[in-house]
PDB file as gemmi writes it, atoms N, CA and C in Angstrom:
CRYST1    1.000    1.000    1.000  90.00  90.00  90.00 P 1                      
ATOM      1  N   UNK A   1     112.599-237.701  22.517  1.00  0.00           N  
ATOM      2  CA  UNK A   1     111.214-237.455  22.160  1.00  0.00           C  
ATOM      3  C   UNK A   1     111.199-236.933  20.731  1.00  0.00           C  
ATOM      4  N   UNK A   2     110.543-237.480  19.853  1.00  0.00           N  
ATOM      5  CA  UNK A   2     110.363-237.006  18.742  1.00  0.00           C  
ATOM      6  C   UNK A   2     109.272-235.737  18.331  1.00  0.00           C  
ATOM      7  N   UNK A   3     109.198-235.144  17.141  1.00  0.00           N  
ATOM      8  CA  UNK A   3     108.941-234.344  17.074  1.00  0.00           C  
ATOM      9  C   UNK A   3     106.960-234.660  16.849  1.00  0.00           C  
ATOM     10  N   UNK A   4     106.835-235.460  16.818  1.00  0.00           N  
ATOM     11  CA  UNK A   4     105.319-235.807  16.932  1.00  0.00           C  
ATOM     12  C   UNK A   4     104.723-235.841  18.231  1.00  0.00           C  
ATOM     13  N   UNK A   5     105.848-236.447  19.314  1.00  0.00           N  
ATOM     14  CA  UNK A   5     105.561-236.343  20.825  1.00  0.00           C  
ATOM     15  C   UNK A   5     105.174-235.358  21.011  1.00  0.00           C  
ATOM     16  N   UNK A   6     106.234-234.488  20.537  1.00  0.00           N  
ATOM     17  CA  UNK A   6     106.584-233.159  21.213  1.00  0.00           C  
ATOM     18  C   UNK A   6     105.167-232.080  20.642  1.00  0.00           C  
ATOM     19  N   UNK A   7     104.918-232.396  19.514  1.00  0.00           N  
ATOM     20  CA  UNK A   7     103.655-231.628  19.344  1.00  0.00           C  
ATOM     21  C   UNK A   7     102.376-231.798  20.131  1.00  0.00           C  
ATOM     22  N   UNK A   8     102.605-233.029  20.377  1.00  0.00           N  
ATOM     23  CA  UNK A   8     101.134-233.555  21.293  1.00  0.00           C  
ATOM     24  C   UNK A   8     101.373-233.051  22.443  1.00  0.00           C  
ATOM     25  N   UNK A   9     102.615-233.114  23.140  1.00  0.00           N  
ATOM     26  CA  UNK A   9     102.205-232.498  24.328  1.00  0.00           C  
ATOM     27  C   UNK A   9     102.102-230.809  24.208  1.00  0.00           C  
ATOM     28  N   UNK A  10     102.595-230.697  23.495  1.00  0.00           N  
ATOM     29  CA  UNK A  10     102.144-228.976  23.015  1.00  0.00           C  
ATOM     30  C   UNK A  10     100.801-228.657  23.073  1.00  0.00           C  
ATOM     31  N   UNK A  11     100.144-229.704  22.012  1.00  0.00           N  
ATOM     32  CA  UNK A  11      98.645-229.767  21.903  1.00  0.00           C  
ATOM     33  C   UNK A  11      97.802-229.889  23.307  1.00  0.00           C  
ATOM     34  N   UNK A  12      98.490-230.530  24.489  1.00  0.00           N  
ATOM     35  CA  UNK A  12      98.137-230.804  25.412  1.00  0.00           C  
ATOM     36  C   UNK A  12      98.062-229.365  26.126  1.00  0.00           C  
ATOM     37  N   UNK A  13      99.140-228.868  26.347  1.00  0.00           N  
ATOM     38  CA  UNK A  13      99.403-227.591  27.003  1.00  0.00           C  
ATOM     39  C   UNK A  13      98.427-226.443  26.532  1.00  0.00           C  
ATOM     40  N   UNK A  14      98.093-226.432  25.499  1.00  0.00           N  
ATOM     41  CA  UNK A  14      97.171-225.539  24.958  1.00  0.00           C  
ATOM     42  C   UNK A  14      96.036-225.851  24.941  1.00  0.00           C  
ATOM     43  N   UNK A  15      95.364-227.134  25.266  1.00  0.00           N  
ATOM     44  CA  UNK A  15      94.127-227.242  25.451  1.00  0.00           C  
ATOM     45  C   UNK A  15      94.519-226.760  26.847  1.00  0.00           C  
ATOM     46  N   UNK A  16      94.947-227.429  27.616  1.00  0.00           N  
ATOM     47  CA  UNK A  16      94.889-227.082  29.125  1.00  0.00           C  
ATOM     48  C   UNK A  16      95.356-225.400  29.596  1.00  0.00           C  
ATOM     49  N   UNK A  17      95.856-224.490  28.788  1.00  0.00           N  
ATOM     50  CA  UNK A  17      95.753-222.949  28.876  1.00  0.00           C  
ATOM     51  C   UNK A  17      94.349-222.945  28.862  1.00  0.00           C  
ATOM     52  N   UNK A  18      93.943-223.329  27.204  1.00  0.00           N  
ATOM     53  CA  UNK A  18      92.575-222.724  26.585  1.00  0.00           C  
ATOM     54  C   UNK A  18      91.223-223.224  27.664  1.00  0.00           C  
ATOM     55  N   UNK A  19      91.286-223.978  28.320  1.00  0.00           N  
ATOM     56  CA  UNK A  19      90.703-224.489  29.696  1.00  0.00           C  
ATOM     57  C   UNK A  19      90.426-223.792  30.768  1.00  0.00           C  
ATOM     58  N   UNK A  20      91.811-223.195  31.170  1.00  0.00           N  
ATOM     59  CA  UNK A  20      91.723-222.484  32.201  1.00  0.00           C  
ATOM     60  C   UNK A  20      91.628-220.801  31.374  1.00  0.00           C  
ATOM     61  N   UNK A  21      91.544-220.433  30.248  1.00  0.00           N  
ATOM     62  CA  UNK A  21      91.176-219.546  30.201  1.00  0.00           C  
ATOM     63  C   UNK A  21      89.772-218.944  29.973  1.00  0.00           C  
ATOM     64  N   UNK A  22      89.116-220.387  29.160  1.00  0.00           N  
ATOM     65  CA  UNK A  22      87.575-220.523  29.634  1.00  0.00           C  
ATOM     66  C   UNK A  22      86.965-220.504  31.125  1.00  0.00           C  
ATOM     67  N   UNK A  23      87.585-220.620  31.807  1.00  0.00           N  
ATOM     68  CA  UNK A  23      87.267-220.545  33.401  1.00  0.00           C  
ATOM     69  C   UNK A  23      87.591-219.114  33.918  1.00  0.00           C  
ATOM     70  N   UNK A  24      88.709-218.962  33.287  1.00  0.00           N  
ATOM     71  CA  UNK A  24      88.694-217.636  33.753  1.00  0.00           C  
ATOM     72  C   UNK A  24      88.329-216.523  33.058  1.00  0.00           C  
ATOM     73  N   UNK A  25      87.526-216.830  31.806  1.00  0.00           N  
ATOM     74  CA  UNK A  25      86.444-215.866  31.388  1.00  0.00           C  
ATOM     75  C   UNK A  25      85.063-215.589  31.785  1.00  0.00           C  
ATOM     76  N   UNK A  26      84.755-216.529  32.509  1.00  0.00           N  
ATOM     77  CA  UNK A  26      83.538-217.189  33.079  1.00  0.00           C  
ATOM     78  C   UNK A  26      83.669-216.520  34.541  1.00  0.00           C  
ATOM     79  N   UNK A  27      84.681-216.296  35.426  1.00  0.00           N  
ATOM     80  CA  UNK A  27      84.875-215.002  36.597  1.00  0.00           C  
ATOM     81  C   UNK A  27      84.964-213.956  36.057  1.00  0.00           C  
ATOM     82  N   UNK A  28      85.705-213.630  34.649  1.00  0.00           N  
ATOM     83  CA  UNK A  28      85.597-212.012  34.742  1.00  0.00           C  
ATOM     84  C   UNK A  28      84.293-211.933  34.240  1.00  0.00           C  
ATOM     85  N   UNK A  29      83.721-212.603  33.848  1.00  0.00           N  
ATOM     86  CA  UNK A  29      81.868-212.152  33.086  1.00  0.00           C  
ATOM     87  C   UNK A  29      81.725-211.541  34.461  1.00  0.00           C  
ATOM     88  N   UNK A  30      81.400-212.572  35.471  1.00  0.00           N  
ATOM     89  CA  UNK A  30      80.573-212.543  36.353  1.00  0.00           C  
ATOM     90  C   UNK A  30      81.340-211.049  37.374  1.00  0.00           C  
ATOM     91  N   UNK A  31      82.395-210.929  37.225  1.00  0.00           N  
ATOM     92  CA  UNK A  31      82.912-209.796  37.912  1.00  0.00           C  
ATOM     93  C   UNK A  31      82.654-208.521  37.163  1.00  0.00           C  
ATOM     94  N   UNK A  32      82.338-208.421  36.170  1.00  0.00           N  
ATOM     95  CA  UNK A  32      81.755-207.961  35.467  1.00  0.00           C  
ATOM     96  C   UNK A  32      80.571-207.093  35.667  1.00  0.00           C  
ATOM     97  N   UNK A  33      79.748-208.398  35.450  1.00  0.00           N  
ATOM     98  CA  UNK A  33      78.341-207.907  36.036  1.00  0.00           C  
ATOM     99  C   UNK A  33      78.322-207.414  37.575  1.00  0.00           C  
ATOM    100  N   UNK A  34      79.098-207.949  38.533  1.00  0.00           N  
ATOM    101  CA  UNK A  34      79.121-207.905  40.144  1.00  0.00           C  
ATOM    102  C   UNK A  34      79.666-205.907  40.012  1.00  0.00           C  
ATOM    103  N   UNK A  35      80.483-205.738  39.434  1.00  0.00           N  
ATOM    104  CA  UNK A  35      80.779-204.168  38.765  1.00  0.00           C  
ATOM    105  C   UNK A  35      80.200-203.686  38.619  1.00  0.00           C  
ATOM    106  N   UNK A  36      79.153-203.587  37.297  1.00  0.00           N  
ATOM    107  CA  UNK A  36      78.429-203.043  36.904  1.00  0.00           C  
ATOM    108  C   UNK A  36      77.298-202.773  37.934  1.00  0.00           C  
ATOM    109  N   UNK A  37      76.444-203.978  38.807  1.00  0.00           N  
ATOM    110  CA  UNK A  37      75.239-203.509  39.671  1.00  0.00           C  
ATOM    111  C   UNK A  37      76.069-202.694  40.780  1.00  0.00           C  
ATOM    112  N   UNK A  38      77.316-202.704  41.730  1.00  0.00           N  
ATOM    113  CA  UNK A  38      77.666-202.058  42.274  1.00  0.00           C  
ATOM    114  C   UNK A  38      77.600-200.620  41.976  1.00  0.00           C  
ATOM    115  N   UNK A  39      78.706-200.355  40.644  1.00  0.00           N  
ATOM    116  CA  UNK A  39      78.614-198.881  40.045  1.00  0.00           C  
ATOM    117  C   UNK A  39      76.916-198.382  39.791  1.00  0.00           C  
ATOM    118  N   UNK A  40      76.049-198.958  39.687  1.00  0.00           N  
ATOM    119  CA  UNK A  40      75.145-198.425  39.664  1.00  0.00           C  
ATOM    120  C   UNK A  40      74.233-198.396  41.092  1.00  0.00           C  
ATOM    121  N   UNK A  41      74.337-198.820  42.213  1.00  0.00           N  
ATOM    122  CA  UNK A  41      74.120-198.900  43.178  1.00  0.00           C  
ATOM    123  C   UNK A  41      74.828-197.381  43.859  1.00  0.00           C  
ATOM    124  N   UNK A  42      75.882-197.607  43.585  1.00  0.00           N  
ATOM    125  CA  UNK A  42      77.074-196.532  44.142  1.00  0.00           C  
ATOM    126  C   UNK A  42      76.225-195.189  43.959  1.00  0.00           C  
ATOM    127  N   UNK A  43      76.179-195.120  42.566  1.00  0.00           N  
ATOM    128  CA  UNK A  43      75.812-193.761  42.033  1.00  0.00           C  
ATOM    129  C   UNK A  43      74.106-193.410  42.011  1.00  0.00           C  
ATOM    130  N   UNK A  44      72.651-194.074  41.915  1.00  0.00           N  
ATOM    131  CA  UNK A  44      72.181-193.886  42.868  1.00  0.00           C  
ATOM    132  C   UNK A  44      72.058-193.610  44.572  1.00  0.00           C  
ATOM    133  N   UNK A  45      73.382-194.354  45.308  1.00  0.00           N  
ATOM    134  CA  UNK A  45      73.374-194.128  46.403  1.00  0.00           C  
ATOM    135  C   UNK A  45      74.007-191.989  46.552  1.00  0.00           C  
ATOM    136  N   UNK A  46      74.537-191.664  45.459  1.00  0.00           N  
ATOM    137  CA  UNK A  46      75.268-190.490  45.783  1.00  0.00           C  
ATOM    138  C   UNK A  46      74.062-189.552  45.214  1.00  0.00           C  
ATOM    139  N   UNK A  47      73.658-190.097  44.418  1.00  0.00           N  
ATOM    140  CA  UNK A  47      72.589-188.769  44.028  1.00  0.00           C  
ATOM    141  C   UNK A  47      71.402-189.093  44.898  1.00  0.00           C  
ATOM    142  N   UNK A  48      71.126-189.928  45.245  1.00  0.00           N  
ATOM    143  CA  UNK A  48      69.961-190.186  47.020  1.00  0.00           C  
ATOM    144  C   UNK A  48      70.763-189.191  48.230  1.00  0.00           C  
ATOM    145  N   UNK A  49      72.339-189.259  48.159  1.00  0.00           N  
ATOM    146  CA  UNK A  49      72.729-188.735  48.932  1.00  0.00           C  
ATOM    147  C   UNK A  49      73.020-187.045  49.233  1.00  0.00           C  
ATOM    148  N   UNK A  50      73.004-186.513  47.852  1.00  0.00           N  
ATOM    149  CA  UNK A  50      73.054-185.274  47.742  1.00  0.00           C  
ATOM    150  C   UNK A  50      71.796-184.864  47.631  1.00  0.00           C  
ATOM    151  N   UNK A  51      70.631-185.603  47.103  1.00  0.00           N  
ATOM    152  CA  UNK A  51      69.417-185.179  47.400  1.00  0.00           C  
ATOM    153  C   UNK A  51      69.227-184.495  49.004  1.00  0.00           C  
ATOM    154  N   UNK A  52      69.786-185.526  49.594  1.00  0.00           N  
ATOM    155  CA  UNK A  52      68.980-185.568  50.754  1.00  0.00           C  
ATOM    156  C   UNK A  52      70.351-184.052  51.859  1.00  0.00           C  
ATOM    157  N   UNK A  53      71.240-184.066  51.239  1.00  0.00           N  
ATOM    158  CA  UNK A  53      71.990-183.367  51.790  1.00  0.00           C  
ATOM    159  C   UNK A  53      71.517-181.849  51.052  1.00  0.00           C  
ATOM    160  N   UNK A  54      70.789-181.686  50.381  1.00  0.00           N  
ATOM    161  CA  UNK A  54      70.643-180.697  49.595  1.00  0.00           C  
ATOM    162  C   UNK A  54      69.076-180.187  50.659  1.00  0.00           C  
ATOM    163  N   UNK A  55      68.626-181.021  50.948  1.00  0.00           N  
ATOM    164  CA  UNK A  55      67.425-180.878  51.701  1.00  0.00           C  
ATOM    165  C   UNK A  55      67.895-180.564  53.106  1.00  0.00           C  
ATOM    166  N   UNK A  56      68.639-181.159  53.841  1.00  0.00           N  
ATOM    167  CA  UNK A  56      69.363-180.454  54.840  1.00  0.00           C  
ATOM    168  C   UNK A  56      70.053-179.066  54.902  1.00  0.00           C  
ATOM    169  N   UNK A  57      70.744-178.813  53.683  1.00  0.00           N  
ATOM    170  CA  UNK A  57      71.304-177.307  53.901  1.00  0.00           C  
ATOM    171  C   UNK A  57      69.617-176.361  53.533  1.00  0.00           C  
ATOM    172  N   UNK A  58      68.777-176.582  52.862  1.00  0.00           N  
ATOM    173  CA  UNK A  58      67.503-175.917  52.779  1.00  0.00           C  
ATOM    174  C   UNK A  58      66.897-175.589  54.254  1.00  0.00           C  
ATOM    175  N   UNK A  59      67.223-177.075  54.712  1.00  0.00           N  
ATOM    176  CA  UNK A  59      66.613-176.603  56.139  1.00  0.00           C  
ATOM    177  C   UNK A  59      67.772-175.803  57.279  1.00  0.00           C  
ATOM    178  N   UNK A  60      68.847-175.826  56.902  1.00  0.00           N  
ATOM    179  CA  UNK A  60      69.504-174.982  57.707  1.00  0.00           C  
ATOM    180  C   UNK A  60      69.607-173.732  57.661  1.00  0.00           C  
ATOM    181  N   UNK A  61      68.868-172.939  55.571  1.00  0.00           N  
ATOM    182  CA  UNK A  61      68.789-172.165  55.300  1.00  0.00           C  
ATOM    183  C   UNK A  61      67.573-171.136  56.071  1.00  0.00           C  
ATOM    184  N   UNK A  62      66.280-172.098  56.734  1.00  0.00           N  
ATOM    185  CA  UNK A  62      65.448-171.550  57.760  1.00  0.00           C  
ATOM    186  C   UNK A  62      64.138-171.765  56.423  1.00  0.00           C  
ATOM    187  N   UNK A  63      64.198-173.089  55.827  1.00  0.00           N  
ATOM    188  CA  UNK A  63      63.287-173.123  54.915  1.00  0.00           C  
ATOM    189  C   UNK A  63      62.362-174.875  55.267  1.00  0.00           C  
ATOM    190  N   UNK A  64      61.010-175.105  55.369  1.00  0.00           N  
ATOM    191  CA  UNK A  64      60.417-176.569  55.510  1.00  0.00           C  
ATOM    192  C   UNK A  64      60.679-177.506  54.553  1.00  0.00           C  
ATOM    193  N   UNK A  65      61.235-178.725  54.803  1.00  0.00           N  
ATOM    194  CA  UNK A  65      61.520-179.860  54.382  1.00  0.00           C  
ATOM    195  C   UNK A  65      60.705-180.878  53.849  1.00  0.00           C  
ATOM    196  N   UNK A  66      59.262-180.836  54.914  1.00  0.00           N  
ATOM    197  CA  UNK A  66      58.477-181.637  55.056  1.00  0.00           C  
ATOM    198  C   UNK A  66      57.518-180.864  53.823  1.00  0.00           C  
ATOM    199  N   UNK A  67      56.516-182.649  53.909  1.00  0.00           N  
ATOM    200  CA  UNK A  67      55.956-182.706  53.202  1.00  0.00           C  
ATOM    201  C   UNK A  67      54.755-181.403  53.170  1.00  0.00           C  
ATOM    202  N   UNK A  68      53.915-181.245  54.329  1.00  0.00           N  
ATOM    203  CA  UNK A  68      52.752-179.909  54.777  1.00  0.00           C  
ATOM    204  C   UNK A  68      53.226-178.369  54.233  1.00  0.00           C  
ATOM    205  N   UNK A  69      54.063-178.209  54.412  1.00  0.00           N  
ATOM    206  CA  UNK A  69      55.018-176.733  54.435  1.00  0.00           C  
ATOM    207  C   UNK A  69      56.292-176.529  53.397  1.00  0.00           C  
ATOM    208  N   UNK A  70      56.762-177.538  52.889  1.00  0.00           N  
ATOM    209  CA  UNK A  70      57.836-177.770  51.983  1.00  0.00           C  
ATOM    210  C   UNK A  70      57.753-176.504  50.974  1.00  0.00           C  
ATOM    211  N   UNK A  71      59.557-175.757  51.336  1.00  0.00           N  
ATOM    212  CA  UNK A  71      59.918-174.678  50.930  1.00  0.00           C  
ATOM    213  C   UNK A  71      58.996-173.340  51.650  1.00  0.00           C  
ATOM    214  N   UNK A  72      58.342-172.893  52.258  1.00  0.00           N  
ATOM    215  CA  UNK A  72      57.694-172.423  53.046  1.00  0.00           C  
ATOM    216  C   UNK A  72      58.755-172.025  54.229  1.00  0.00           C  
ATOM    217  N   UNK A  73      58.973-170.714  54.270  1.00  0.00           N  
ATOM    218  CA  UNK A  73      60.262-169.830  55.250  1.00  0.00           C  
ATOM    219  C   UNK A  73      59.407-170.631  56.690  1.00  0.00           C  
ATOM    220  N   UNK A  74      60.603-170.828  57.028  1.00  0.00           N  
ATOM    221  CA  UNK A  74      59.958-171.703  59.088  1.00  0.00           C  
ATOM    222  C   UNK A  74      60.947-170.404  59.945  1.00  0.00           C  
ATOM    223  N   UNK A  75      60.533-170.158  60.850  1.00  0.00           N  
ATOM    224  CA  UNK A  75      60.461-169.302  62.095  1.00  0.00           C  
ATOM    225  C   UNK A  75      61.376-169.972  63.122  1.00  0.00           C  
ATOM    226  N   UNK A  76      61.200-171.358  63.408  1.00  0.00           N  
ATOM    227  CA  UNK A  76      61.702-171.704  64.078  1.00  0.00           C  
ATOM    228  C   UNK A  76      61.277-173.681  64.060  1.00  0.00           C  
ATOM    229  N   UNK A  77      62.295-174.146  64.742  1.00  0.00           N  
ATOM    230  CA  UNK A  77      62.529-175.636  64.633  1.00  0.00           C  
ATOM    231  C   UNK A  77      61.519-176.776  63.860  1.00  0.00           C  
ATOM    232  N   UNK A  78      61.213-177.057  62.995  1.00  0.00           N  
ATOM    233  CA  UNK A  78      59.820-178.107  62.819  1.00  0.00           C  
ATOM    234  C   UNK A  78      60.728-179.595  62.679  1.00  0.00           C  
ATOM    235  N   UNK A  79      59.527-180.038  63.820  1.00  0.00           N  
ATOM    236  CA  UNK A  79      59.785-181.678  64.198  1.00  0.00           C  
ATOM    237  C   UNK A  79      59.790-182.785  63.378  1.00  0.00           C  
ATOM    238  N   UNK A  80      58.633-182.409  62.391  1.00  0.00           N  
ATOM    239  CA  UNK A  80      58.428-183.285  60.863  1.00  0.00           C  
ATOM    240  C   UNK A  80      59.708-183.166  59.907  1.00  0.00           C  
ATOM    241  N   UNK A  81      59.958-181.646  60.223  1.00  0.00           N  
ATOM    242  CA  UNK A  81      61.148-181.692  59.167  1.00  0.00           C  
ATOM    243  C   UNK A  81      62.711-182.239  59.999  1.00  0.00           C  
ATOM    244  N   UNK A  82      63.070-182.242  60.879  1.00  0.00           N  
ATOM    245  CA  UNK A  82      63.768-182.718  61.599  1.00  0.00           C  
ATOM    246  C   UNK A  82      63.799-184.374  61.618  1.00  0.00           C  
ATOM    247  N   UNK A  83      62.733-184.940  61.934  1.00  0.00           N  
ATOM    248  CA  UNK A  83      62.698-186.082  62.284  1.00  0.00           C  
ATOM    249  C   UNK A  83      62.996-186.661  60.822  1.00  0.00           C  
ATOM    250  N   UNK A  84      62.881-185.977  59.729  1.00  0.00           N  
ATOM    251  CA  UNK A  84      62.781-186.503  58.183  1.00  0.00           C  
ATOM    252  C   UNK A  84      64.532-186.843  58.276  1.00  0.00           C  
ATOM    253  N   UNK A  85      65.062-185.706  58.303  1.00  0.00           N  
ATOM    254  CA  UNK A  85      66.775-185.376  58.508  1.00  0.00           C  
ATOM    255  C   UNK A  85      67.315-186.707  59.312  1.00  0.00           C  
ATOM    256  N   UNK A  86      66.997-186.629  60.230  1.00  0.00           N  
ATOM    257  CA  UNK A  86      67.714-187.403  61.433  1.00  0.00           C  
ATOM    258  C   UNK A  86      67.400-189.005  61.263  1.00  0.00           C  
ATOM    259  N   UNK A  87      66.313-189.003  60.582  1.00  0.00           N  
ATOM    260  CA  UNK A  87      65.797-190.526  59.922  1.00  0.00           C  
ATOM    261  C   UNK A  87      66.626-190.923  59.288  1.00  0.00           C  
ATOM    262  N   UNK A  88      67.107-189.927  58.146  1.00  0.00           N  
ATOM    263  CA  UNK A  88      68.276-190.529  57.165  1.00  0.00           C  
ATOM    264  C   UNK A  88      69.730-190.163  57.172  1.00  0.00           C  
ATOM    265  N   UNK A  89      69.601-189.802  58.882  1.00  0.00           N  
ATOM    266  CA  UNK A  89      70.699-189.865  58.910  1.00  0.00           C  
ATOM    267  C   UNK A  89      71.623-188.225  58.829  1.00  0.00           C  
ATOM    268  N   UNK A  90      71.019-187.432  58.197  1.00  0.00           N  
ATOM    269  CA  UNK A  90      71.336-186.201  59.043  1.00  0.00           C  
ATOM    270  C   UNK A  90      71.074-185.513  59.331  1.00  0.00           C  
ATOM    271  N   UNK A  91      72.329-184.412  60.199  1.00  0.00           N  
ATOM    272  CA  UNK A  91      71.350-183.590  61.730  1.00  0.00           C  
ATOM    273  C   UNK A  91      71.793-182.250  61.457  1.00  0.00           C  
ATOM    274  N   UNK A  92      70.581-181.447  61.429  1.00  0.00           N  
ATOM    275  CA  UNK A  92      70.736-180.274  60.740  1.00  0.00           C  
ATOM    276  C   UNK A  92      72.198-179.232  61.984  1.00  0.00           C  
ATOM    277  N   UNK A  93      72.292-178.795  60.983  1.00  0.00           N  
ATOM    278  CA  UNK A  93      73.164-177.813  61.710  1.00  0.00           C  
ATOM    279  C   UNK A  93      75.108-178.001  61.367  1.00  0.00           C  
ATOM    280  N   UNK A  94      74.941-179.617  61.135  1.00  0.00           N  
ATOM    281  CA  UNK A  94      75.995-180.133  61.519  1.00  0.00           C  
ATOM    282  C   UNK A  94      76.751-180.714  60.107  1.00  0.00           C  
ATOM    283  N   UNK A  95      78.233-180.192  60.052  1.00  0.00           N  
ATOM    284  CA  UNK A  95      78.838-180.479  58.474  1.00  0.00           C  
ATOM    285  C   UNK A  95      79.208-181.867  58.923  1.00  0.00           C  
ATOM    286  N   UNK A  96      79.389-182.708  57.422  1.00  0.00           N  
ATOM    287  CA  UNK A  96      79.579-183.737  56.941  1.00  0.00           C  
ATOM    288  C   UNK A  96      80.959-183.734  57.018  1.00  0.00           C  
ATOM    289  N   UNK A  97      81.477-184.858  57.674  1.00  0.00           N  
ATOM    290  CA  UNK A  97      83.082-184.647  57.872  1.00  0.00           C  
ATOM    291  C   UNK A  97      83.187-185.949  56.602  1.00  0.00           C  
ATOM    292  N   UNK A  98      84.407-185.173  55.627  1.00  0.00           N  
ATOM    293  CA  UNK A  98      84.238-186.192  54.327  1.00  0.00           C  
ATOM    294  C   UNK A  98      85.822-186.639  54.510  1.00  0.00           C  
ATOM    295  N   UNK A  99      86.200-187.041  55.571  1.00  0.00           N  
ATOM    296  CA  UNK A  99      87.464-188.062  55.482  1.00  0.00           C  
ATOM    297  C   UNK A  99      87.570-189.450  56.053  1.00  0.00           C  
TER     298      UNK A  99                                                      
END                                                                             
């Protein structure tokens, strides 16, 4: 093979890298972006989540949750504020097992 062959198929090999590396710039874009809305999903989901866990230890503190009475010292159990908790999932009284 001479040395003119030999460049062409060189030339060949490097279009066909530069090919598949256009393709595979074209997944990391998109993994990319698939990243990015996650991480921001994620981290709204944690500050929704400490919101709402922050509102639970208030109410375990013996303080209203709900909307009528909110921050207002409670005496004893309210159903509005309970049912708010247990809607999203948590139940007063009870720690968050984080493993």
């Amino acid at each position: 093979m001479g040395l003119t062959e030999e460049l062409a198929a060189l030339e060949e090999t490097l279009k066909s890298a530069l090919t598949q590396i256009e393709k595979m710039k074209l997944v990391v874009e998109s993994l990319e972006d698939q990243n990015k809305i996650l991480r921001e999903k994620l981290s709204t989901e944690r500050i929704r989540g400490e919101g709402f866990e922050s509102l639970s230890q208030l109410y375990n503190e013996g303080y209203h949750i709900c909307h009528d009475y909110f921050a207002q010292k409670r005496e004893e159990p309210c159903l509005f504020c309970l049912s708010f908790l247990y809607e999203e999932g948590y139940h007063a009284g009870e720690k968050k097992n984080n493993s």
